[in-house]
Structure formats: structure tokens, C-alpha cells
LUMFI-348807 format. One record per residue: residue in three letters; x, y, z of N, C-alpha, C, O in turn. Coordinates in steps of 0.02 Angstrom, whole numbers, plus 50000, padded with zeros to 5 digits. Example, Ala and Ser with C-alpha at 12.3 -4.5 7.8 and 13.67 -1.06 7.14 Angstrom:
BEGIN
ala506604971650390506154977550390506604983550390507124983450423ser506424988850354506844994750357506455000250394506705005750402
***
This chain:
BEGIN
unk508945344648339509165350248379509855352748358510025358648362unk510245347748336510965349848329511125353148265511625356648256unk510595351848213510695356948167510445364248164510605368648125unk510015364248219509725370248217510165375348273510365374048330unk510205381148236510655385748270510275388448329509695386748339unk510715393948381510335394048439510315403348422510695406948389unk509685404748463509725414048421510475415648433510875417148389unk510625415148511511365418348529511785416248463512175420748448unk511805413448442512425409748366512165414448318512545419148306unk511535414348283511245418248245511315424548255511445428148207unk511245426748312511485434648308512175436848301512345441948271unk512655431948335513525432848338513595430548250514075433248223unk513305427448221513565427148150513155432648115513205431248055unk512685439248123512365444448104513055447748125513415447748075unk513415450948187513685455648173514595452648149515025456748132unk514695447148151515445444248143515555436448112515355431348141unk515825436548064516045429048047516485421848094517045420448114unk516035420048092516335414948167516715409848125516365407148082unk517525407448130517865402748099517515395548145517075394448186unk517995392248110517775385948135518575382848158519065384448125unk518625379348204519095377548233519485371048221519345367748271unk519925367148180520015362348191520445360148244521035362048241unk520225355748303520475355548341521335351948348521745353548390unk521455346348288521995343348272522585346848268523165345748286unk522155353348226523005360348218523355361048296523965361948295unk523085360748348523155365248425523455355848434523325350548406unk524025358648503524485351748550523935352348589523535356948595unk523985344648626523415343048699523635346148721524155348848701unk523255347848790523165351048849523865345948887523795339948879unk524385347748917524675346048959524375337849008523855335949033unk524855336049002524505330449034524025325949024523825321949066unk523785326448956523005325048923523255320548868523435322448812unk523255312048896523385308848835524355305848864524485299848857unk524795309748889525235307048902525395305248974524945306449014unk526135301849003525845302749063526535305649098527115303749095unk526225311049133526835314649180527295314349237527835316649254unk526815310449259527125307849328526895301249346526385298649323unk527345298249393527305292349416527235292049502527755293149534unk526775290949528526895289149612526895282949638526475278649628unk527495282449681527745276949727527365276249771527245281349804unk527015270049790526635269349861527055263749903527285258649877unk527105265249959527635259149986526995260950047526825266050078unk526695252150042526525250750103526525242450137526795238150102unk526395241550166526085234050201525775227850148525225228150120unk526115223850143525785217650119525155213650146525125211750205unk524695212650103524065211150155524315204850199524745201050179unk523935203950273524225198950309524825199950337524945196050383unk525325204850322526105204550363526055209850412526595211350438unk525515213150432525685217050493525795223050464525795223250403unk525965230650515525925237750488526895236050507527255240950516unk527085231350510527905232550561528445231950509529055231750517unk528005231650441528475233350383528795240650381529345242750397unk528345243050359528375253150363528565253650413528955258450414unk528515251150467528525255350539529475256150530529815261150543unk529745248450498530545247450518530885251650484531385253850511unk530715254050416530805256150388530875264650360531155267350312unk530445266950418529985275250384530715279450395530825283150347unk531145279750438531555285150439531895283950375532005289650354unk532175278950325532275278950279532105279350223532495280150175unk531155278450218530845280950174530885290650173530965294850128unk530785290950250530775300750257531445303950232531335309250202unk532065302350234532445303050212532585303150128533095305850107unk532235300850096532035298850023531575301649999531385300449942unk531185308150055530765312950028529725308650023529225311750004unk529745302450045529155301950062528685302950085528965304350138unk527985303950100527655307750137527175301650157526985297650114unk526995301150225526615295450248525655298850229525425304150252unk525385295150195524635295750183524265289850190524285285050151unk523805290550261523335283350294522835284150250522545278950236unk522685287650232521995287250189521935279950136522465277450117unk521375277250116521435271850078521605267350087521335264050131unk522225264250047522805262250089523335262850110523805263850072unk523435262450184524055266750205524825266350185525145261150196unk525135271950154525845271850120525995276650126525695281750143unk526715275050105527255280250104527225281950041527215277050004unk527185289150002527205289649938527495294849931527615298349979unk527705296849858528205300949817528065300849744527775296149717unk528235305649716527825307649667528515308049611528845312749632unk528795305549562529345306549502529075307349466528495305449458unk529615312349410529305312949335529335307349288529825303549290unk528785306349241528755298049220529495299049147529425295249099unk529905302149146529925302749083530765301149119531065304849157unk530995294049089531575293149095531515286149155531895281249151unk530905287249213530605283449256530655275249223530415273249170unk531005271649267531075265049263531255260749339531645261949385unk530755255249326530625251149382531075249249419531045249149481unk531725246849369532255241849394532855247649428533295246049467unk532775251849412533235259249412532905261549458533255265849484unk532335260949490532065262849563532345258949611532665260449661unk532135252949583532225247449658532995248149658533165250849710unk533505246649619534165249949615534475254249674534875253649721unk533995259649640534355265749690533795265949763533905270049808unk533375262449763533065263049841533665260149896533895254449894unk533925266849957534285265750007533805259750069534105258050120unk533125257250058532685254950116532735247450084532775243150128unk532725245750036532405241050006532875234150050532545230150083unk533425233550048533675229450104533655226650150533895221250166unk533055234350205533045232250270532235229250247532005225450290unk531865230150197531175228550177530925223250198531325218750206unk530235221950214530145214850240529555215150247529395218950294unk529085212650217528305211250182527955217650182527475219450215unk528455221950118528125227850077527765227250034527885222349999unk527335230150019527095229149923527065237549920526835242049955unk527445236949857527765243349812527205245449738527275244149678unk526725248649771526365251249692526465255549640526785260549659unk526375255649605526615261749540525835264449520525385260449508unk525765269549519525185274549495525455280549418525955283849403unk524985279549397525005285649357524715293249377524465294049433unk524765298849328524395304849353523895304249379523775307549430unk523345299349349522545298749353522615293349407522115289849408unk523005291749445523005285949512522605280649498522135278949534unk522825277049428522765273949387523405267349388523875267049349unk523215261349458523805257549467524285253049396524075248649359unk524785255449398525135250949339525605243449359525705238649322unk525765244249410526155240049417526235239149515526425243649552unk526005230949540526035229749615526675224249609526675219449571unk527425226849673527905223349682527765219849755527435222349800unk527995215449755528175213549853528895213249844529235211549796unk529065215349907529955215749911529995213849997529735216050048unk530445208649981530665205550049531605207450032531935207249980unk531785209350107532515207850105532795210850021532995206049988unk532825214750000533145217349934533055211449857533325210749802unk532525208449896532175205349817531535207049798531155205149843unk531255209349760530885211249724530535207449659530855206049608unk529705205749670529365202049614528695205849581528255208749612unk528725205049520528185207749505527375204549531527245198949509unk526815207849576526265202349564525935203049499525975207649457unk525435194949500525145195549452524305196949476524015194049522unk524125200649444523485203449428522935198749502522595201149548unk523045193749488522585188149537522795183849587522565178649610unk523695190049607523905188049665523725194049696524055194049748unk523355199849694523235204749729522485202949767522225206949806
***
């Protein structure tokens, strides 16, 4: 089938020469292949209760978060990935202090998880894969 042309093709190459495209010459599509953004999810550690977020939210809202129950429930925010670093977040987070059985996710554009923290009291650990 794939070698055989379709009339519509056959007639568009009767009145006009159709190029052929290499697609390699043309940049991706935006966003296609790299990654643009990064989103923060700050919610509840499984087992510690909703009274993490709860102590916390006027200082997440202040920091431009937006509370979303859907899934699982967090506080999230959306940065550009380009310059975006982990240690330079938790850094500059004004909440992370009063924190107390959070887990901190990192998402890509495609909400595609990269990276799960727990943060007690202004310490911060990476989990591993089969502590989630």
C-alpha cells in the first residue's frame, strides 16, 4: 500500500511538483524533546495526616501556589526548568522550616515525576524509588 500513490497525490503531482521535505533541516516544535518547565507539588506524606499543608498553606499562598485536590492533594507551582535547581529551591523556600511530614515532588511538562523529597523541620531527603 505504501508504495502505491493515492489518486489525490497523482493528480497534485499532474498539475505541480511536490518537494519532499527533510524534516532534520526545520527546529522541534517547542517543547518537543526538551523540557520547559518544572512543577512543585507540596503535599502530605503518606501516613502523617493532611496537618502538614494545613500549617503551612498561608506560606505556601504567599509563594504563589495554588492548592489542587485532585489526584493527589498539593500545593503546586509551575518554574521555568532552565536554570531550575533542587538545592536552590529548598534554599530559597520561606515554609520549609515550619515543614513537618511533607513530601515535595518534581514533575516535568508531560507530569512525568522526576524527583520525590520528604522534608521535616528544614531538612530535606531524597526518596528512593521503593520508599514511595
Amino acid at each position: 500500500e505504501s508504495k502505491n500513490s493515492s489518486p489525490f497525490l497523482d493528480e497534485l503531482n499532474s498539475r505541480t511538483k511536490i518537494s519532499v521535505l527533510n524534516w532534520s533541516d526545520y527546529q522541534t516544535f517547542i517543547g518537543v524533546g526538551t523540557i520547559r518547565y518544572i512543577t512543585v507539588k507540596i503535599g502530605n506524606q503518606d501516613g502523617k495526616g493532611s496537618n502538614g499543608t494545613i500549617a503551612i498553606k498561608d506560606l505556601l499562598k504567599a509563594e504563589g501556589y495554588i492548592w489542587k485536590p485532585e489526584v493527589w492533594p498539593a500545593w503546586c507551582r509551575t518554574y521555568p526548568a532552565e536554570g531550575f535547581s533542587i538545592p536552590e529551591y529548598f534554599d530559597n523556600a520561606n515554609w520549609i522550616s515550619q515543614a513537618v511530614g511533607i513530601e515535595v515532588r518534581f514533575y516535568d511538562d508531560g507530569e512525568n515525576k522526576s524527583e520525590v523529597y520528604r522534608v521535616n523541620q528544614g531538612q530535606y531527603y531524597l526518596v528512593n524509588e521503593n520508599e514511595e
